[in-house]
C-alpha positions in Angstrom: 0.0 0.0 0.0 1.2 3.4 -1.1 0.7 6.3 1.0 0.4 9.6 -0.2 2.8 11.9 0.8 2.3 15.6 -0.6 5.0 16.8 0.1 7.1 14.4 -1.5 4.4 15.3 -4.7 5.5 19.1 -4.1 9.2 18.2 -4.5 8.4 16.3 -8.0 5.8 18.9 -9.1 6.9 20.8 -12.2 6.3 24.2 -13.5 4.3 25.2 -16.3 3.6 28.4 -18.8 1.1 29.9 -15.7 4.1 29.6 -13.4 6.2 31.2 -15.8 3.8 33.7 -17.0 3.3 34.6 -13.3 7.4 35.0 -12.8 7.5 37.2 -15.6 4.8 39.6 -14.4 6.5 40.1 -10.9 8.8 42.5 -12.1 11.2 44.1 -14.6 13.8 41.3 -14.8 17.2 42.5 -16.3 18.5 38.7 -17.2 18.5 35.3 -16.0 21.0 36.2 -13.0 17.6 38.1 -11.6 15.6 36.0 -11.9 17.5 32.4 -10.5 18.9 34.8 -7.3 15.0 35.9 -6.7 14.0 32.2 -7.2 16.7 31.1 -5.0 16.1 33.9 -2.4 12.2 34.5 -2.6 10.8 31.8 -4.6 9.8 29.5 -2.0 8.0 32.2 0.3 5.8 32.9 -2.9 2.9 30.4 -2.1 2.0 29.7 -5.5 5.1 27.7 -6.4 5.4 24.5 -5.1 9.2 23.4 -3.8 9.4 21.4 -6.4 8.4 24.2 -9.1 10.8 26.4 -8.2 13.7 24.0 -8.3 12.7 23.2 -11.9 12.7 26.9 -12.6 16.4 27.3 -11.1 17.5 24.3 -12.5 16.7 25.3 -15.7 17.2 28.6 -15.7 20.7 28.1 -14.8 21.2 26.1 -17.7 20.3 28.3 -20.6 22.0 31.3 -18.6 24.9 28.5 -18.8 24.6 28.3 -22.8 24.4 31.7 -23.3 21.4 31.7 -24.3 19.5 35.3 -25.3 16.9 36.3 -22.9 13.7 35.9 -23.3 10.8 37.9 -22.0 7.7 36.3 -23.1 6.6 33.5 -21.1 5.2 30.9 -23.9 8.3 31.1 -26.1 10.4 31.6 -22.1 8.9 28.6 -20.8 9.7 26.0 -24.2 12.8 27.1 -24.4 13.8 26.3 -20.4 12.1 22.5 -21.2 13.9 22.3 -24.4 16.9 23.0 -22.8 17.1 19.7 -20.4 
């Protein structure tokens, strides 16, 4: 018998193009560095993301910061490109 454990399910939940389209609308963000540090320092008292959301988000991110990648400001074409990128 399995027993449900949310917050073990709020680790593992991922984000989706709300959750970035909510990100984006907080503020003015001047590059990926700004928005990882607020993830990393803010993201988790923001009750809409889940744990497990947020990691995503830093996780990836990080990576397309990592590659160089241009940034991008609107969340649909934001939020393929940061699952594209794992």
């Amino acid at each position: 018998m399995k027993i449900h454990d949310p917050s073990s399910q709020a680790m593992q939940k991922d984000y989706d193009v709300t959750d970035i389209e909510r990100l984006m609308g907080k503020r003015d963000w001047k590059g990926y560095d700004d928005v990882i540090g607020w993830l990393k320092k803010s993201g988790d008292e923001d009750r809409r993301f889940t744990p497990g959301e947020v990691q995503h988000m830093i996780d990836d991110f990080s990576r397309i910061r990592d590659k160089g990648m241009e940034f991008v400001r609107d969340p649909e074409k934001l939020c393929d490109q940061l699952k594209k990128s794992r």
